[in-house]
C-alpha positions in Angstrom: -4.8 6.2 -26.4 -6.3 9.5 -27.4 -4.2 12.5 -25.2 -7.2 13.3 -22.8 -6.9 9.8 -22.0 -3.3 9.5 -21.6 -3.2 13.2 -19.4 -5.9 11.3 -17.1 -3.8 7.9 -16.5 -0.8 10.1 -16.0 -3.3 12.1 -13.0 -4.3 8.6 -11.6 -0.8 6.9 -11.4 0.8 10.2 -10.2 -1.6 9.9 -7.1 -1.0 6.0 -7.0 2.2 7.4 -5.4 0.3 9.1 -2.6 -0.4 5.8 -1.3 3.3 4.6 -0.4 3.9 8.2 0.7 1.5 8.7 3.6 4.4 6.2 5.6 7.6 6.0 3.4 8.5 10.1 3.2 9.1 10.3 7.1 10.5 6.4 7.4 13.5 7.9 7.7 12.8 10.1 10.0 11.4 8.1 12.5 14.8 8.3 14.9 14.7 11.8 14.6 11.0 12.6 14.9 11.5 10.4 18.6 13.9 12.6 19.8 12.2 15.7 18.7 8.8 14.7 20.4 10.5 12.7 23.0 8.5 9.4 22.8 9.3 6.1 23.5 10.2 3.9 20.2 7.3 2.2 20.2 5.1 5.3 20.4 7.0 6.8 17.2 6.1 3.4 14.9 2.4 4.9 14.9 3.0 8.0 13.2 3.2 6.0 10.5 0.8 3.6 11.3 -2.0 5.9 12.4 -3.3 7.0 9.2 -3.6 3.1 8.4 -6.2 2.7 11.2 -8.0 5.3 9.8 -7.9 4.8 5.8 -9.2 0.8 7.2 -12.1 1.9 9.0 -13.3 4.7 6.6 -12.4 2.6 3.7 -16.1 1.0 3.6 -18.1 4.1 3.6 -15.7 5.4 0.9 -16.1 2.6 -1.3 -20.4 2.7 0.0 -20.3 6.5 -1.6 -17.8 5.3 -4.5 -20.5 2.7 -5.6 -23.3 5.1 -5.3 -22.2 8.3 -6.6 -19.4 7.1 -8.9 -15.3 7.9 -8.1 -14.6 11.4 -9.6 -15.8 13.5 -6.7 -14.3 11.5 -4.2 -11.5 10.9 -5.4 -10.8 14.6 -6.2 -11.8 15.8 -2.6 -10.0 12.7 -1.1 -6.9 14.5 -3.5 -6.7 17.8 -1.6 -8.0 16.6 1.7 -5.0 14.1 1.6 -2.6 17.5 0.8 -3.7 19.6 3.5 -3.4 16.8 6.1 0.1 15.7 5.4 1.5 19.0 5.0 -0.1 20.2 8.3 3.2 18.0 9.7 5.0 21.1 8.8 3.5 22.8 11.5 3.2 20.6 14.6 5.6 19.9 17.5 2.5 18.1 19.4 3.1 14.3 19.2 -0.7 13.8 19.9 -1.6 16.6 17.2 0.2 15.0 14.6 -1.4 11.8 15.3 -4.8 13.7 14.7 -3.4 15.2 11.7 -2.3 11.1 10.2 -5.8 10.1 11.2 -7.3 12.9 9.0 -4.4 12.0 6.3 -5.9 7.8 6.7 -9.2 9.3 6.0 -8.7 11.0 2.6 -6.2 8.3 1.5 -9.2 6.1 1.8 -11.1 7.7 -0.3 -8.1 8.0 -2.8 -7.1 4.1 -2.8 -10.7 2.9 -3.8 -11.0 5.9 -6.3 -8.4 5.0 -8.5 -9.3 0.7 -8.1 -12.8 2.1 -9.6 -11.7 4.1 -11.9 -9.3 1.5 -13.8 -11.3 -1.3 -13.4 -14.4 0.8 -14.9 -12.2 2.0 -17.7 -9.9 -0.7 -18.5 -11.3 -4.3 -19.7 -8.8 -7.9 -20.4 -5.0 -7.4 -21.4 -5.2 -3.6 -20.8 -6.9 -3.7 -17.2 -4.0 -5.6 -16.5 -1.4 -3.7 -17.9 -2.6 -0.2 -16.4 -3.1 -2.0 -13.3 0.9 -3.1 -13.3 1.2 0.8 -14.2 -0.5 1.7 -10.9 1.9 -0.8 -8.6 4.5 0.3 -10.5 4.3 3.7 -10.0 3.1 3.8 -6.7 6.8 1.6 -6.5 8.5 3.8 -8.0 7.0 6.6 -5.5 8.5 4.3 -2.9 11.9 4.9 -4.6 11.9 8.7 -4.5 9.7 9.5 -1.0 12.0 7.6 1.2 14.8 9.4 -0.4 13.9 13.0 -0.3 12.2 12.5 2.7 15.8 10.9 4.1 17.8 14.2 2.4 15.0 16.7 4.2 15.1 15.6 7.1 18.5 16.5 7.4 17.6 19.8 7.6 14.5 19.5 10.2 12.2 16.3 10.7 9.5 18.5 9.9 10.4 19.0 6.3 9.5 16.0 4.7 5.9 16.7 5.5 6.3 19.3 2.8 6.1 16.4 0.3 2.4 15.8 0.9 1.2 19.3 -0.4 2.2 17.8 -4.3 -1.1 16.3 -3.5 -3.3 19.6 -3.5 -2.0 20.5 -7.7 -2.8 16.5 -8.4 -6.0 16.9 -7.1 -6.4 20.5 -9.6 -5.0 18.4 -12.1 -7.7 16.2 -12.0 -10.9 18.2 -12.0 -9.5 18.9 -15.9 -8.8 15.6 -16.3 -10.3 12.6 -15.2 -13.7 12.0 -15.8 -16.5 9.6 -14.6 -16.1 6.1 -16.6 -19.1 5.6 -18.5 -21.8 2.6 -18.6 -21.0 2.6 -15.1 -23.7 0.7 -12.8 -24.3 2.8 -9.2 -25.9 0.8 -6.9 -29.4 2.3 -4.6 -27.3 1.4 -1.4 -30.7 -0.2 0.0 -31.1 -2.9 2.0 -31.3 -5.6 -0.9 -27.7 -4.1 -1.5 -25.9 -4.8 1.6 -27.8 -8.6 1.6 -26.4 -8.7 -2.0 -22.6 -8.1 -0.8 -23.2 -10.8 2.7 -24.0 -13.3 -0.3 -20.8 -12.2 -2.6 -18.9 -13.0 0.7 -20.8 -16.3 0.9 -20.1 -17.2 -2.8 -16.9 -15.9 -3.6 -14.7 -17.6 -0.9 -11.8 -17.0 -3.0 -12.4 -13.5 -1.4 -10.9 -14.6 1.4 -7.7 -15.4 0.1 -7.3 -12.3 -1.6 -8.1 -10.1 1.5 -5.6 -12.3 3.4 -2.7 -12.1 1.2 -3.7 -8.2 1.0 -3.6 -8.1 4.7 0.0 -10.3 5.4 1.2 -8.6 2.6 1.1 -5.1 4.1 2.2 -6.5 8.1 5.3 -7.8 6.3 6.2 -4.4 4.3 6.1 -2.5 7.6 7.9 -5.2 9.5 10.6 -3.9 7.1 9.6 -0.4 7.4 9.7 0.1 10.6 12.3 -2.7 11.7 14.8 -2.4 8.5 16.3 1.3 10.5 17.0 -1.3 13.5 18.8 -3.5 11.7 20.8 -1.4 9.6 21.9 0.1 12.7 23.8 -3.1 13.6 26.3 -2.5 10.9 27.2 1.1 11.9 24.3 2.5 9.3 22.7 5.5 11.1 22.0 8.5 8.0 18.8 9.4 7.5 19.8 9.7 3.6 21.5 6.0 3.4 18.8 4.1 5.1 16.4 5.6 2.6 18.8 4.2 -0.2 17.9 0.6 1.4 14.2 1.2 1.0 14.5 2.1 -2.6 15.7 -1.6 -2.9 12.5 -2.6 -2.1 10.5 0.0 -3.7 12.7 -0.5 -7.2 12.2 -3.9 -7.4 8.7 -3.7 -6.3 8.4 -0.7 -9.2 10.1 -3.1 -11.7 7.8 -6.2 -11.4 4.7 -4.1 -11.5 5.8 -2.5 -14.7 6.2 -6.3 -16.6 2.7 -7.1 -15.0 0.6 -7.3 -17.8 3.0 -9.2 -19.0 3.5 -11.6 -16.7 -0.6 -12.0 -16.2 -0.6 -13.1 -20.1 1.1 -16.0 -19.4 -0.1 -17.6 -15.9 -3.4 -17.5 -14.0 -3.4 -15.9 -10.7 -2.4 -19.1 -8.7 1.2 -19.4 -10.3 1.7 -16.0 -9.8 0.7 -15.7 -5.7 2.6 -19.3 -5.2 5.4 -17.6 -6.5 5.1 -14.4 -4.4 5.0 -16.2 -1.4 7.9 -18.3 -2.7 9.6 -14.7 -2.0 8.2 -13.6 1.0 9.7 -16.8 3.0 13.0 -16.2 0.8 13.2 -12.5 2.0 12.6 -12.7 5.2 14.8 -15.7 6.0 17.7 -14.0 4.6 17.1 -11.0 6.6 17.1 -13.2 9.9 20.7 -14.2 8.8 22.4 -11.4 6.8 25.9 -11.0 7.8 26.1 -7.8 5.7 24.8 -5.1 4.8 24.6 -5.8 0.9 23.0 -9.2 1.6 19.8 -7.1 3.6 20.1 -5.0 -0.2 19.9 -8.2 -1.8 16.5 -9.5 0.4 14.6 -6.4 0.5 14.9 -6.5 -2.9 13.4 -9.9 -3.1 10.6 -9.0 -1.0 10.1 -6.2 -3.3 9.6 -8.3 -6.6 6.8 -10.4 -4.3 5.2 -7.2 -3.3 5.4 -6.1 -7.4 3.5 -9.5 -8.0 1.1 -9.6 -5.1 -0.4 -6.0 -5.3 -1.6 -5.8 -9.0 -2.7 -9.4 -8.7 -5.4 -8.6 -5.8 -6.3 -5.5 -7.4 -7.2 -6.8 -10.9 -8.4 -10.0 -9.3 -11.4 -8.0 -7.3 -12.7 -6.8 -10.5 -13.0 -10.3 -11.8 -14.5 -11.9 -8.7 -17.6 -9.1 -8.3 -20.4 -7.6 -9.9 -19.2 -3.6 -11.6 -22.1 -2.0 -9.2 -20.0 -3.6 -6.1 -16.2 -2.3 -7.2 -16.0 0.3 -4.8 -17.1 -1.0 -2.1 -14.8 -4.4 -2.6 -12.1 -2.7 -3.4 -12.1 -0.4 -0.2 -12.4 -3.4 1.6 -8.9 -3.9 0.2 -7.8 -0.8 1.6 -9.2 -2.3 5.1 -7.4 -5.4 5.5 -4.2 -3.6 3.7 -4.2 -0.9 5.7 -4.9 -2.6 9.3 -2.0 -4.8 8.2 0.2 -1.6 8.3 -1.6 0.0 12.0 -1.0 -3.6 13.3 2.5 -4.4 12.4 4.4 -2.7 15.3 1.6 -4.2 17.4 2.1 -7.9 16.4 5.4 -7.5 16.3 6.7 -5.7 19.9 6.2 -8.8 21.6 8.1 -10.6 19.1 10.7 -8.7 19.0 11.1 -8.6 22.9 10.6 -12.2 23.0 13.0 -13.3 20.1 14.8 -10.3 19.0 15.6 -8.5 15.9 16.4 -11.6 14.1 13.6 -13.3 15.1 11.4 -10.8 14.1 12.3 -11.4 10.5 12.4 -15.3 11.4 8.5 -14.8 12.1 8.4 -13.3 8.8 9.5 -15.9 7.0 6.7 -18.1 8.9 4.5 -16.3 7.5 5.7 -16.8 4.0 6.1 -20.4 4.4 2.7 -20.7 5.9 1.2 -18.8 2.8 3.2 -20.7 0.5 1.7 -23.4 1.8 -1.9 -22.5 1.8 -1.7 -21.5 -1.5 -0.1 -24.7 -2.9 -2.0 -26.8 -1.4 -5.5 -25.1 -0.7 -5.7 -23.0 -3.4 -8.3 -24.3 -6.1 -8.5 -22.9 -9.6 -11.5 -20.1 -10.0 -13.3 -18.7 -13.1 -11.0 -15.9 -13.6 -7.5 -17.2 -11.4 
């Protein structure tokens, strides 16, 4: 890879990160950030939730202005948009202020996820699609393993420091104006009428879509169950610091970071099917042993596991979109991943309050495991082989 090339990928997986960012940095933060704005726990879950409503329902037009006027220039002004918006945090002690300020951060992240989808899938063809596409969960991962951190050690000086963070966003974004450029013998689409029929019958023919979305979608509600519910439970076992509950989500984010890296790999030598079967193999695993865990390394041990099924699930849906759809309909499919990924995150705390006033902490994860059983299931048995899986 000549070094123009290689400055480019190292711009596009550096803002990979961004994407695990916009809720992991102030995760641990969350107790403090409640008692500092004096909500109720339940109100403080959608600070990092909000931007996920937002990056969902602006991810279409993104992806509409992706297809039609290629990724650069949105993914550069999504770049320093996204900067500006986080780091604004710095500044605001209104608890409805800051939620305008993560609806603005949802916005440019949209703009950001389906950029760099575009952009790899248009660059990157066979073995190495898949490998730079393993790059891109793996880094965004391995974001996941320092945000949480330094967000955990900031905010032991003031809740509001960790917002800092976002503003590495804004040199990124410089970064790339030198160094990404538009892929070429890309196809733009008119964005006429004949266009939006054309992506109704994509839905109609490609009903494997449907899978994809949902494991997408039940993918990200089960990450934020253990986002925002993981703080609870560690809590049971005397675990309080900021700084060591971030060290908990780096388990997750690691593993998660790990798997992505061997992706290419692993996408060599099985076909999609194997490869979600297996994920949600993990996802039942994980959340099962959460529901039971007598300690606190034996949480360690199934947030880890959930991380390896997140390392497998997130490349695979990603690389799988470019397979399933026509080049001049790549933006706009994969925004739609950004949709159902992202209104998995905003809905989390939603679908889960009731369960966890019903059931209780443990049974929240309980449900989690459901839900990987009930995937594994699906999969297994209702999965057929595709052109492509």
């Amino acid at each position: 890879m000549a070094g123009s090339n290689r400055f480019a990928l190292a711009v596009i997986l550096s803002s990979a990160t961004l994407t695990i960012m916009a809720g992991s940095v102030i995760a641990p933060v969350l107790n403090l950030m409640r008692e500092g704005l004096g909500v109720a726990p339940a109100s403080v879950g959608l600070i990092i939730t909000t931007h996920g409503l937002f990056m969902a329902l602006f991810s279409p037009l993104m992806g509409h202005v992706i297809d039609r006027e290629g990724a650069r220039r949105p993914y550069i002004a999504a770049l320093i948009a996204y900067g500006l918006a986080g780091g604004s945090g710095l500044l605001i002690d209104s608890y409805w202020v800051l939620l305008v300020s993560r609806a603005c951060l949802g916005i440019a992240l949209a703009g950001i996820f389906a950029a760099i989808n575009v952009l790899i899938l248009n660059t990157y063809e066979g073995a190495e699609r898949n490998r730079v596409m393993g790059w891109r969960g793996s880094a965004q991962s391995f974001g996941g393993v320092i945000w949480p951190v330094l967000g955990g050690a900031l905010g032991g000086v003031s809740w509001h420091l960790p917002f800092a963070v976002y503003l590495l966003s804004i040199p990124i974004g410089l970064a790339a104006i030198a160094a990404v450029s538009e892929p070429g013998g890309r196809h733009l689409s008119n964005g006429g009428g004949e266009d939006a029929k054309s992506v109704f019958m994509i839905f109609r023919e490609k009903r494997i879509l449907a899978i994809i979305y949902g494991l997408m979608f039940s993918g990200s509600v089960l990450l934020y169950v253990i986002v925002i519910f993981l703080p609870q439970l560690l809590e049971t076992f005397g675990i309080k610091s900021t700084f060591r509950i971030g060290i908990f989500l780096t388990a997750m984010t690691g593993s998660a970071g790990v798997t992505a890296y061997v992706y290419g790999h692993i996408r060599s030598r099985f076909s999609y099917r194997p490869i979600v079967v297996s994920a949600s193999i993990l996802w039942t695993a994980a959340f099962a042993s959460l529901s039971l865990a007598s300690s606190p390394s034996l949480v360690a041990v199934s947030v880890a596991l959930f991380g390896v099924s997140q390392g497998l699930v997130m490349p695979t849906v990603m690389v799988w979109i470019g397979d399933v759809v026509p080049t001049a309909f790549r933006g706009r499919f994969s925004s739609y991943l950004g949709t159902f990924g992202f209104v998995g995150q905003f809905l989390s705390p939603i679908l889960f309050a009731p369960v966890l006033i019903l059931v209780g902490l443990r049974g929240v994860f309980l449900v989690g495991a459901g839900i990987g059983a009930a995937w594994f299931l699906t999969l297994l048995l209702g999965l057929r082989e595709e052109t492509g899986a």
